[in-house]
N, C-alpha and C positions, 0 to 999 in steps of 0.2 A: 557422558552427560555431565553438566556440573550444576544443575538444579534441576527441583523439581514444581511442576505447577501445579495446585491443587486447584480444580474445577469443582466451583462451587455454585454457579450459574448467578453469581454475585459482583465476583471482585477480578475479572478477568482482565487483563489488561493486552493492550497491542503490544508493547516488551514483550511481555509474557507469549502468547502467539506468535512472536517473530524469531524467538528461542526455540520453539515446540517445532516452525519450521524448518530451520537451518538445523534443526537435531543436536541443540545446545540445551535443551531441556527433556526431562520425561513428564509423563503429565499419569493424576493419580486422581482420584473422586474424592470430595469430601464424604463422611459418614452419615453425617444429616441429610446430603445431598440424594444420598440413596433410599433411605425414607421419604422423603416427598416423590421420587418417583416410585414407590412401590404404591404410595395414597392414590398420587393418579390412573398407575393401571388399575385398582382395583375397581375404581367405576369403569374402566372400557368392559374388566371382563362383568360387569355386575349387567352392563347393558348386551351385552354378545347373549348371557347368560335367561335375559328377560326377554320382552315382544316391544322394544323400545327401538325405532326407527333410528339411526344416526350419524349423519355425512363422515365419511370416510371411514367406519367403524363395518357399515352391517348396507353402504350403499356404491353407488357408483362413481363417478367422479366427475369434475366439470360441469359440462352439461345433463352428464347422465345422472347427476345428482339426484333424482327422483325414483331412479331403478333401484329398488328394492335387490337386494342379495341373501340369499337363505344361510340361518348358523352353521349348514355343512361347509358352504362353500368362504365363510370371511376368509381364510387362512390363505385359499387360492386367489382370492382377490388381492391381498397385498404384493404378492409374487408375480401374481400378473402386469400390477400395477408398474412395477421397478423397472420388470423386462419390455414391457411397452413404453416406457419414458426414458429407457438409455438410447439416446438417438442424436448422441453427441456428432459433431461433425469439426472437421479441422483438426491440424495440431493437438498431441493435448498438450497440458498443462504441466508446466515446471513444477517439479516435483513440491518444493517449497509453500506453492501454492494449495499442491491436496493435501498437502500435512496441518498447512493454517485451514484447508476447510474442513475437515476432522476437528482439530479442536475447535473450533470455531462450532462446528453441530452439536458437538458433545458436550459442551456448555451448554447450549442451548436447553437441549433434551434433561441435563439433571437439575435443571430448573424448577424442575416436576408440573409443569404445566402442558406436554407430550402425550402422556398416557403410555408413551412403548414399555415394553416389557425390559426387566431390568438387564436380561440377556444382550438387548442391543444395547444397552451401555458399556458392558463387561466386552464385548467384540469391537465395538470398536476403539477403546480403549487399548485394548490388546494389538490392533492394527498400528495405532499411533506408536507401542509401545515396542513392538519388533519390527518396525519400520517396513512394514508391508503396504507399497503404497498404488495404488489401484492405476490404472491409466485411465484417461479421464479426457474426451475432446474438449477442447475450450470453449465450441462455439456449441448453442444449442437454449441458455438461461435468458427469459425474455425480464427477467426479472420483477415476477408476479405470474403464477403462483410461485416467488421462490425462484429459486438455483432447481427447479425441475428435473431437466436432464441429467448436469452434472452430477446431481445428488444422487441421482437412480444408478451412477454409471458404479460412482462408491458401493450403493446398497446394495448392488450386484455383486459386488466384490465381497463382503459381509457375507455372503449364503456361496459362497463358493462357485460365482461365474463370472465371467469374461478373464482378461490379464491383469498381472501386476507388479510393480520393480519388486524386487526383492534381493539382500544383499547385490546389486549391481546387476544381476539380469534379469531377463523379461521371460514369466512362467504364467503360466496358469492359477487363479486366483486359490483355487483349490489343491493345487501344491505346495504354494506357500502357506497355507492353512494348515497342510498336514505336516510340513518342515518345521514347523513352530509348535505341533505340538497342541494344533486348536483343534477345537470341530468348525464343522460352517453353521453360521445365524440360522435360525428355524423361525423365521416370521410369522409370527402372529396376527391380533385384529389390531388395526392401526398401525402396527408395526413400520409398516412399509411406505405408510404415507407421515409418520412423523420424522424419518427418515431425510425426506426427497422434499418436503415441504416447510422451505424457510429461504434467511438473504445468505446462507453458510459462505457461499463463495464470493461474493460480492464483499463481504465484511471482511475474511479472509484476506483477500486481495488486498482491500484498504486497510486493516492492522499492519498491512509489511509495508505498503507507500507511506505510512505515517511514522514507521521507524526511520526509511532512505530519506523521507523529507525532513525530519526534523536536521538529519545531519546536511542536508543537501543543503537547505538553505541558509543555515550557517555557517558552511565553507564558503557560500557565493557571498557571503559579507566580507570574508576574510579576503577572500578572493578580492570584490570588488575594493578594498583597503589598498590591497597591492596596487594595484592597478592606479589608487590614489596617487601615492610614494612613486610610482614607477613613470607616472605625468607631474610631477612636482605638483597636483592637483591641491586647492585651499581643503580643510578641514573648517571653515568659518560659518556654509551651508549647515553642520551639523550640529552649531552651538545648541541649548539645550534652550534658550530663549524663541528661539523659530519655532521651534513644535511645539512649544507648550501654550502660544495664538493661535495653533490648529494641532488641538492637540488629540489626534484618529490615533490609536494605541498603538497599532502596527508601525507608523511613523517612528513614533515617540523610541518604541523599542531598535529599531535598527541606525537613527541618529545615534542612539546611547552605543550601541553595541559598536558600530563603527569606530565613536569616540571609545570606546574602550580597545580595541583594538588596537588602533593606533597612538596609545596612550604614550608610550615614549622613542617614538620616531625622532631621529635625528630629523629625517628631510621632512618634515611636519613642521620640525621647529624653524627650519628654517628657507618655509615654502612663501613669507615673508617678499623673499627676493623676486619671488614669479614677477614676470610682464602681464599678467593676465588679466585683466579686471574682471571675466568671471570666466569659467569652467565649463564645458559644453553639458548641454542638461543629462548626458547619460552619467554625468559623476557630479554635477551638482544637486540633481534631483536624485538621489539613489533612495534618501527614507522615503519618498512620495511615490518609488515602485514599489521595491520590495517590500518596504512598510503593511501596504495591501495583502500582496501575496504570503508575510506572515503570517496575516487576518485572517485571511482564507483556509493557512492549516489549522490556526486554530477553532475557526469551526469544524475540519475534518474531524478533527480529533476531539472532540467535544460528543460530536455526532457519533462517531465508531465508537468510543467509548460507553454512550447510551447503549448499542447497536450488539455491542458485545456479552453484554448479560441483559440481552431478553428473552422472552422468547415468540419466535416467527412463526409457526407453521398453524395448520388449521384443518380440523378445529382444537383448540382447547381445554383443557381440561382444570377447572378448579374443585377440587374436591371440598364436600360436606357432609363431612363425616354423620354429624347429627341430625342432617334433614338431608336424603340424597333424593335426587331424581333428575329430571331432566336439563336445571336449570345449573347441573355441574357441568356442561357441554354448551361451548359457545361456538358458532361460526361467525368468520369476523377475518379482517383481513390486514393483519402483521406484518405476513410474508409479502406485501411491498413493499418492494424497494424503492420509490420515489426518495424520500430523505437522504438515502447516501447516494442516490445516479445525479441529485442536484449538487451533494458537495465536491463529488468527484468531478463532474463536467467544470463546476467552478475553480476546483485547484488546476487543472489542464490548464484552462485559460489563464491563471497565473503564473502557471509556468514556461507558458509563452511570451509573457509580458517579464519574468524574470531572465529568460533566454535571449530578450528582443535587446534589452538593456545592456548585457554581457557583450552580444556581439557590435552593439555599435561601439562601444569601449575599445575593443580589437580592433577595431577599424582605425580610433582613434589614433592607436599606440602604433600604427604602422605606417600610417600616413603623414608624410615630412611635410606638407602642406596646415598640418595640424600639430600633432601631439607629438609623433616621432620624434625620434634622438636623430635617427637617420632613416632611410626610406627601406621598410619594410624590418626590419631592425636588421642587414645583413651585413657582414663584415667587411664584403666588396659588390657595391650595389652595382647592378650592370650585370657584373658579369655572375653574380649569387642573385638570387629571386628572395633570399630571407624566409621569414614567415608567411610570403604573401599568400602561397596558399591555407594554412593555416583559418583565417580569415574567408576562404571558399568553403571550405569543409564545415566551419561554426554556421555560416549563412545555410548551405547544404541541409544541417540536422535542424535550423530554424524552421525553413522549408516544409519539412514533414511537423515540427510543431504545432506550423500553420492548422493542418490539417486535425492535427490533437485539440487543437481550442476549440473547433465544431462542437455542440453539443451532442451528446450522444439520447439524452433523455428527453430533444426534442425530436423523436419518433414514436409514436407508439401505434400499434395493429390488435385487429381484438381476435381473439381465438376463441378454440372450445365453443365454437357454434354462437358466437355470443353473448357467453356466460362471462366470458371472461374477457371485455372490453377494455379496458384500458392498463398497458403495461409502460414499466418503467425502464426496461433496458440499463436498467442498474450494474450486470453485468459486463454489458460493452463498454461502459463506462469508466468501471471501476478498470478492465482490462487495458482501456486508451489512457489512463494515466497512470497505469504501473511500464506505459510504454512511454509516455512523453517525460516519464523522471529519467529514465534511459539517456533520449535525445537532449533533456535538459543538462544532464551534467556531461556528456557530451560539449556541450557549447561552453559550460565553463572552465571545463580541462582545459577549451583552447585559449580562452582568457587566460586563465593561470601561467599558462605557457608561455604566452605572450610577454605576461608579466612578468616573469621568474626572466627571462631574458630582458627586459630593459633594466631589473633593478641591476643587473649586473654590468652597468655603464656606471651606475651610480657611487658617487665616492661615500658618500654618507652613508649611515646603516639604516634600515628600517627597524620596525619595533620588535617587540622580545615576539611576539603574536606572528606576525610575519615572518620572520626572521627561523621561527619553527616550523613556520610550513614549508620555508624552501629549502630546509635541511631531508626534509619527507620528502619533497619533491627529486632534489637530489638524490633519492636513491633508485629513481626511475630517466629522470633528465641523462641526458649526452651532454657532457660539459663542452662539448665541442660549436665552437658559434661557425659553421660552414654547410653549404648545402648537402640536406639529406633526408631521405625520409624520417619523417617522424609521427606516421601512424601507431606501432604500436606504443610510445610514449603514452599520446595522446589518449589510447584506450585505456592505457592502463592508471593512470591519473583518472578518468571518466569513473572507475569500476572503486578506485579509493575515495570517492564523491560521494559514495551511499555507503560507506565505513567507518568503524567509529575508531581505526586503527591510529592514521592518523591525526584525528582529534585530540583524542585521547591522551596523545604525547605532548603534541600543542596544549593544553591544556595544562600538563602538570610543569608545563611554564610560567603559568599563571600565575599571580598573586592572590587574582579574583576572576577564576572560570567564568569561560565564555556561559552564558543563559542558550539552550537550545531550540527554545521559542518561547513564546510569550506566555 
């Protein structure tokens, strides 16, 4: 581990979560933190305790919100609850992803507005901490009430039921419980419903797409830089006078960025000689797309960031110590996920629109009718095919894009008899664009590709910025210009797209570090 995060239900950040997932971090409780959730539980138990009626404490749930539950049986009601809502279905979930929804819930809960017992903080705590990680189907969160299922599948794994990874194989939740040296959770009143009621996986999800994004879309500037250099393309669209007559921030930002990029380009300076009188719009328009799609993460990440220290589930607990009664107990509805199934449905859609622009560029650089040096860039055209598939396989992962910009949050169904009519699908959401960054740097590997083989026609050099990425590249390229496959290239360039390996080198090229988003 080479940090640690302290969970303060405060200061949590997507970094931070996307450490805790990849198990680059251990995660610890603030002290205060645990004081505010002892003040909450003690009104659940002050209500268990008295003849005070109170949803999810001492009642039923959903629709059965009205059925009363006697103080013998609260304790069976929360156990009841988990094993009736793990009803996950599909796949499960990359491991990365139960680990951010773990710290993702356990923020939430020492927020002290929960009410659970401070045992469920210490377990699952301890789950994060020995890396015991629950299996968990992906499908099943309608997102509202909450991550539902998924959450139940975890809370099952807390009291010692269903499977779990552990050191690398797949055991019984309650073996790895007794490996480590734990007891299993003993659920209490609320317990089991502060657990399984919040957006944990949805947010989750999106803290780790806003880590791969922020690098994602700064490669594809780099990227589409190349690509400039690689078509003797003008730099003149990016002067710093055009944007500042329509001056949209996202623009403003990816003009500058590009010009810094390309800040000392030989074939910049002397692109001069081009025949062109202007540029096809997939490289002269590049701030008036990606511009947007910058836009867009920065509301993700404005959004997750809110989303990450709140807290989601219900009911509520705000404690008063000096006047208690019933009006420390809110029902109220947090655990929808509406706000982030809309920014997630809208980053997809920009990364179709950032996708769509990359591969017409490809098309560009291969087509001797157009941009090409020669036809498909191959060494002996005829009798070599060159890149041209290349340019199949970018359209290909465009393709299923297509399918990613659909909104996912425009569906919703009402369940629980009713009670619970409109849901956000926050979940499938958040799921389809932790897929379409997949197929998104997918199609820019194959730009990159593209363009790492034309500047290699070029006698001039490109800039210090470029000029480091294809030394990265190079350590995955075939220097070979003759037919062959070049799938796993391509993948594996795809997979260094959401890495901050190569940036990171690039970078300390720099005079003045690339900006990661706006």
């Amino acid at each position: 581990m080479n940090r640690i995060v302290t969970l303060d239900g405060l200061t949590l950040t997507s970094r931070d979560v996307y450490d805790v997932a990849f198990g680059l971090a251990s995660v610890e409780i603030a002290q205060q933190s645990m004081m505010k959730v002892q003040l909450a539980r003690d009104v659940v138990d002050r209500i268990v305790g008295g003849n005070e009626t109170v949803y999810g404490i001492n009642t039923g749930f959903g629709s059965l919100v009205n059925t009363k539950v006697s103080q013998d049986d609260v304790e069976q009601l929360q156990i009841n609850l988990i094993r009736s809502h793990a009803t996950g279905l599909g796949p499960n979930l990359p491991t990365e992803i139960v680990r951010a929804m773990m710290c993702v819930r356990l923020n939430s809960l020492v927020k002290g507005h929960s009410g659970c017992h401070p045992d469920v903080v210490n377990q699952l705590l301890d789950f994060i901490n020995n890396s015991i990680h629950p299996l968990i189907p992906r499908i099943g969160s309608l997102g509202a009430s909450g991550d539902l299922a998924p959450l139940s599948h975890l809370a099952c794994a807390l009291v010692g039921e269903g499977d779990v990874e552990y050191n690398g194989e797949i055991l019984s939740a309650m073996d790895a419980i007794r490996q480590c040296d734990m007891a299993p959770l003993t659920l209490k009143a609320k317990d089991g419903l502060s657990l399984i009621n919040g957006t944990s996986l949805i947010t989750g999800m999106l803290a780790i797409s806003v880590e791969q994004l922020r690098l994602l879309t700064t490669y594809s500037d780099i990227v589409a830089a190349m690509s400039i250099d690689a078509t003797d393309s003008s730099l003149t669209p990016f002067d710093q006078r055009i944007h500042e007559i329509r001056p949209h921030p996202g623009q403003i930002f990816v003009a500058q960025r590009i010009c810094q990029i390309l800040i000392d380009s030989q074939i910049v300076s002397n692109s001069s000689n081009s025949k062109r009188v202007q540029d096809p719009y997939s490289f002269r328009c590049i701030p008036q797309v990606h511009g947007p799609v910058n836009e867009s993460l920065m509301k993700l990440i404005q959004t997750v960031d809110v989303e990450l220290n709140s807290s989601t589930d219900n009911p509520l607990i705000f404690p008063d110590v000096e006047r208690p009664g019933s009006h420390e107990v809110m029902s109220q509805g947090n655990f929808h996920g509406e706000v982030l199934a809309l920014v997630a449905d809208s980053m997809s859609l920009g990364l179709f629109e950032l996708s769509s622009i990359s591969e017409r560029r490809i098309d560009q650089m291969l087509d001797p009718s157009r941009l090409a040096i020669q036809p498909f860039l191959a060494s002996n055209p005829g009798l070599e095919s060159g890149l041209m598939i290349v340019q199949y396989s970018a359209a290909a992962a465009l393709g299923e894009l297509h399918g990613h910009a659909s909104p996912r949050t425009a569906f919703s169904t009402t369940t629980s008899a009713g009670q619970e009519d409109h849901v956000s699908m926050g979940a499938t959401a958040s799921w389809n664009l932790y897929e379409a960054i997949q197929r998104c740097s997918e199609v820019i590997a194959c730009e990159a590709f593209v363009a790492h083989r034309a500047l290699q026609a070029k006698e001039l050099q490109s800039s210090t910025c470029v000029t480091a990425f294809v030394r990265c590249m190079n350590s995955i390229v075939n220097p070979e210009i003759c037919d062959r496959s070049t799938s796993r290239e391509l993948i594996n360039i795809s997979r260094e797209l959401t890495s901050s390996k190569w940036l990171s080198v690039i970078q300390s090229t720099l005079a003045h570090p690339l900006k990661k988003s706006l």
